[in-house]
ROBA-239581 format. One record per residue (C-alpha): residue in three letters; x, y negated, z. Coordinates in pm, whole numbers, plus 32768, in hexadecimal, padded with zeros to 4 digits. Each point is the difference from the previous one (the first is absolute). Layout:
N
ALAXYZ...
***
This chain:
335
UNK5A0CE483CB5FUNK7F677E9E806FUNK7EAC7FD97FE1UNK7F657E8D8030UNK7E977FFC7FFAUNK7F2D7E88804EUNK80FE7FB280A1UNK7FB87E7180C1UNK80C67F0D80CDUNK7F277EB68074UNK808C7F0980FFUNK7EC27F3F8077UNK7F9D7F447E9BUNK812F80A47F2BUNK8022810F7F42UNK8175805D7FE0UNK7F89818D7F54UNK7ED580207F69UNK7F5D812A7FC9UNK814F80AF7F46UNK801E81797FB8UNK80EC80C57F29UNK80C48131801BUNK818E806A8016UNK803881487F51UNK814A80F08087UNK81047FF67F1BUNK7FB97EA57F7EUNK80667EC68049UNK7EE27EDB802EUNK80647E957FD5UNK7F4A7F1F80F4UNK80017E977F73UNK7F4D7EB08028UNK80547EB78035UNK806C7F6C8169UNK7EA37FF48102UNK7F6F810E7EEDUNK7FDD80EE812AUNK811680F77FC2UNK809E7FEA813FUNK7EDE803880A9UNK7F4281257F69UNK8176807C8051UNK7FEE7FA7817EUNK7EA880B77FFDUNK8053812B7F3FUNK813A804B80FEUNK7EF97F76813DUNK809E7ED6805AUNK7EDC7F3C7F91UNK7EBB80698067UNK7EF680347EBBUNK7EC07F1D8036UNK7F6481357F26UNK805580E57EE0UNK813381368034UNK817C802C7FC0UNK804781798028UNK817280A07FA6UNK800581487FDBUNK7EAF80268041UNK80167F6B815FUNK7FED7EBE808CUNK81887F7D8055UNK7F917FE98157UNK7F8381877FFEUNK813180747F89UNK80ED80D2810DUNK814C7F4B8001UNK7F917F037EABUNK816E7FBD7FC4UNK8039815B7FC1UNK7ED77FE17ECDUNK80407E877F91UNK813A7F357FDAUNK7F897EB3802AUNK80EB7EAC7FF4UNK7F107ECF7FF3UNK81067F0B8082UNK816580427FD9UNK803D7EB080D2UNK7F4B80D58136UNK810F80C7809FUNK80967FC58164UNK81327EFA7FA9UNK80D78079811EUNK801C81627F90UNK80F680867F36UNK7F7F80B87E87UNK8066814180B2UNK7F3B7FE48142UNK7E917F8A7F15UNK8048812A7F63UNK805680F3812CUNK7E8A7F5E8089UNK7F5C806C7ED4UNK8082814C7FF2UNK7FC480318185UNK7E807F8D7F7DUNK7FDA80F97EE1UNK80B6810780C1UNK810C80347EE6UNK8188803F8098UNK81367F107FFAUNK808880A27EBAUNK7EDD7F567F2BUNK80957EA3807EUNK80F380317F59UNK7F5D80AC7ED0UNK7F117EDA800CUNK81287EED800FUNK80BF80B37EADUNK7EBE801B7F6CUNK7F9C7E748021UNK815B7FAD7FAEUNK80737F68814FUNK81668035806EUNK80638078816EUNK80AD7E9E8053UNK7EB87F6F7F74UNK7F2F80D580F8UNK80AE7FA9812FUNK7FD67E7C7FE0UNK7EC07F8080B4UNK7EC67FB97F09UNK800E7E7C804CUNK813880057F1EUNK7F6F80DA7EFDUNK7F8F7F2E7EBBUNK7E8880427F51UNK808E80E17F0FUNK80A6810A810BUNK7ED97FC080DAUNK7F1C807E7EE1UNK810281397FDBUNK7FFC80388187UNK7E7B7FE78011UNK7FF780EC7EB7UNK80C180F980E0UNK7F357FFF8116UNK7EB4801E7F1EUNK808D813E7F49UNK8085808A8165UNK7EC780E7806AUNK800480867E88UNK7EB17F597FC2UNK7F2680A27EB0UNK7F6E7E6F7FEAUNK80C57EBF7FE7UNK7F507EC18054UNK80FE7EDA7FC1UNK7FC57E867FEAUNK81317F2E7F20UNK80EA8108802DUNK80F57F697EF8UNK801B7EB7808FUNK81767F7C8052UNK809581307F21UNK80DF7F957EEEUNK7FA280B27EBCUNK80D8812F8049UNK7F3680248112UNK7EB37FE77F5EUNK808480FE7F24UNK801B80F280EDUNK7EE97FE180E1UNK7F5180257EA4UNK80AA813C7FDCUNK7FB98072816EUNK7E927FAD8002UNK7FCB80B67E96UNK80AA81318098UNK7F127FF9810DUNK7EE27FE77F40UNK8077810C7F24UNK801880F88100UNK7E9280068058UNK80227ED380C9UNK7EF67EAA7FFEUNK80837EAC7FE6UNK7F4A7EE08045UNK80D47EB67F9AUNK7FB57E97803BUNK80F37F347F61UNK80377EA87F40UNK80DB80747F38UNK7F47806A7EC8UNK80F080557ED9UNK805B80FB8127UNK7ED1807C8054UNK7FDC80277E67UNK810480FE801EUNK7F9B80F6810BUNK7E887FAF8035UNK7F2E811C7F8AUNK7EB67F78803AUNK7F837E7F8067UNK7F3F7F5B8102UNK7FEC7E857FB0UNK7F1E7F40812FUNK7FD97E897FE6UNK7F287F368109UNK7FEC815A80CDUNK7F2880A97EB0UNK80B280FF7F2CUNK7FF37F347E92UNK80BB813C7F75UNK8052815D801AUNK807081547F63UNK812180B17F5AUNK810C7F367FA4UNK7FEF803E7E5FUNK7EA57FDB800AUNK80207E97807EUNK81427F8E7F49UNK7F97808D7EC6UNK80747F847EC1UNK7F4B7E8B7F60UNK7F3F80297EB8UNK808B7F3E7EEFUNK81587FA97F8DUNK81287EFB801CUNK80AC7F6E7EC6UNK80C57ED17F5AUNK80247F737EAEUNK810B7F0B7F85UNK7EBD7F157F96UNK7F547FFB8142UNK7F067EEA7F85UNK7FC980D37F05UNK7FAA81578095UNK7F1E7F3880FEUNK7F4C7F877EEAUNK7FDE815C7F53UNK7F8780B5814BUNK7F067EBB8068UNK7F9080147E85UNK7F76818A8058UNK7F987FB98167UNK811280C180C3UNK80337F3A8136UNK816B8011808DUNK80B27F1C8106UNK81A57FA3805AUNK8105809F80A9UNK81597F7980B0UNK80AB80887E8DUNK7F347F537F1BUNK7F52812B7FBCUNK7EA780177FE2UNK7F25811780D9UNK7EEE80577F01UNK7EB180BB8023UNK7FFE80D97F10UNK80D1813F7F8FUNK81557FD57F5AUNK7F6580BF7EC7UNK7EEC7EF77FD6UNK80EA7EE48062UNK812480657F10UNK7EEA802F7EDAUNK7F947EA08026UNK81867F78800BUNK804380B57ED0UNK7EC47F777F46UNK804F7EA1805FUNK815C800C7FB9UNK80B67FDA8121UNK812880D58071UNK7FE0805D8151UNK813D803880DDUNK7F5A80C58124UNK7EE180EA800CUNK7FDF8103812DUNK7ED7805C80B9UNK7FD07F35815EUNK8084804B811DUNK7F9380CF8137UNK7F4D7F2D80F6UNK80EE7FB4812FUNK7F9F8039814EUNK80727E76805FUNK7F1F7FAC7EDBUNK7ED280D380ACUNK80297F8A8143UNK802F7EB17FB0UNK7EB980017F17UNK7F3A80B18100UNK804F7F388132UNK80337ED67F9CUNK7EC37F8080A6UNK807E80838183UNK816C7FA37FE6UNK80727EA480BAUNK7FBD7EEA7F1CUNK7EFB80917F50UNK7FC580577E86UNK809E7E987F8AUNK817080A38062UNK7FD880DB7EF9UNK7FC27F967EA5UNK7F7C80C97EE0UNK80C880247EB5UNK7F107EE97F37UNK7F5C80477E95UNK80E07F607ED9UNK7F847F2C7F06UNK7FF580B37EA2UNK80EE7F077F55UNK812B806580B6UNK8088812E80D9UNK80787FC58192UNK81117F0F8070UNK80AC80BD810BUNK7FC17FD8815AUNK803D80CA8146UNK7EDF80BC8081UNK802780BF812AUNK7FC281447F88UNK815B7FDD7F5CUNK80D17F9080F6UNK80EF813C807EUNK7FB880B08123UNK80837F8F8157UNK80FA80D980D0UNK7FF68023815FUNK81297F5B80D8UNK817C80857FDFUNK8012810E80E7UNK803B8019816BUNK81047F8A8087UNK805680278180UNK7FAD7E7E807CUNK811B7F9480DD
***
């Protein structure tokens, strides 16, 4: 278990964390999101004590990191995949780390199978490694000590999506032995798959947190479409049901399909689509709630606007609707 309680960074007039606290449970995994400066990083860097805390506590386990006998053996920590010794070879960071935990040359090799790194791949020098194997390499030596907590920062960055697959995979096995997860990662449709619970920090403040369906749960209302669009904008402004445009043409509509299709039928129109509304995304939540600590400010992101009763939406491209990014192709050995 992590436990985060006031938990404050200040460097001279700045407040990078301020005044956070949550908790990790065992056998879950916690997503650990916010925009870039939120303050992720460095409640990170203080929960693992390589940040001092101007006040508040970080304990794992029950124990301050720095209390613990032999940490690595407890946590599995990879804040910086980019922060391994260039001139050594995947094997030798590996034969280091199990020299630190105390673990035996066989689980180097377990370790390198498990992460998915070949032997050739193990004996070339880290400098030649690329993001995506260095991610897999620091994986390995975070899981080396058999640690009951993970604390990992981007962990999917530079894997192709076979790879994000499968750390997916790993880290839900993990957590699904008894293990605690804590994730930080910009990758959200991902962390919509495995995340458990959320923390969602913007401006070093937690704006959100809890259990994963709590927060995503599903929009009131309905979506629908009509062959007469004028039309059924006319019959729902006519009873006061307020409804605004999507990307289809479709209209999102506040009020329940029952009421909506009741209203169609009475004015005549046919409607060609009539579902209830969709589950709120987490891109759509974290876009809504931080949009006033991301770079650029709240004007980047523009809300869906009202539609004038006469007519129903023109499309347009909001950027709740655009697909999900991947990370990079995978790993390739650089030359």
């Amino acid at each position: 278990m992590i436990r985060i309680e006031h938990l404050t960074k200040r460097y001279g007039g700045f407040t990078a964390v301020d005044d956070i606290s949550f908790t990790a449970q065992p056998g879950r995994v916690t997503g650990f999101l916010g925009p870039n400066g939120a303050g992720k990083s460095t409640a990170l860097r203080m929960l693992t004590h390589l940040t001092p805390a101007t006040s508040g506590s970080a304990l794992v386990l029950g124990r301050r990191y720095e209390d613990l006998p032999n940490p690595s053996r407890h946590v599995g920590v990879m804040l910086d995949a980019a922060a391994q010794h260039p001139g050594r070879t995947g094997r030798e960071v590996l034969q280091l780390a199990a020299t630190i935990t105390g673990m035996g040359r066989s689980r180097v090799d377990e370790m390198l199978d498990l992460v998915g790194l070949e032997r050739s791949e193990a004996s070339r020098r880290v400098k030649n490694y690329s993001l995506g194997m260095r991610q897999r390499l620091g994986l390995a030596g975070a899981l080396m000590g058999r640690p009951q907590v993970l604390v990992l920062d981007e962990p999917a960055n530079g894997l192709d999506p076979a790879g994000i697959h499968w750390m997916r995979g790993l880290l839900r096995d993990f957590a699904d032995r008894g293990g605690t997860v804590l994730l930080s990662s910009h990758l959200l449709h991902e962390v919509e798959l495995i995340a458990d619970d959320l923390v969602m920090i913007g401006h070093g403040r937690i704006v959100a947190q809890g259990r994963m369906t709590d927060l995503l749960t599903t929009r009131p209302g309905c979506v629908a479409d009509a062959e007469d669009r004028t039309a059924f904008a006319n019959a729902l402004s006519a009873v006061g049901i307020c409804f605004s445009g999507r990307t289809d043409g479709a209209a999102e509509i506040e009020a329940d399909a029952a009421r909506v299709g009741r209203v169609a039928l009475d004015a005549g129109v046919p409607l060609t689509l009539l579902r209830p509304a969709d589950s709120t995304r987490l891109e759509d939540m974290f876009l809504r709630l931080t949009a006033d600590t991301a770079r650029g400010g709240p004007s980047e992101s523009t809300p869906p606007q009202s539609l004038p009763s006469q007519s129903l939406p023109s499309q347009h491209t909001p950027e709740q609707d655009a697909p999900a990014r991947t990370a990079p192709a995978r790993e390739e050995t650089r030359a």
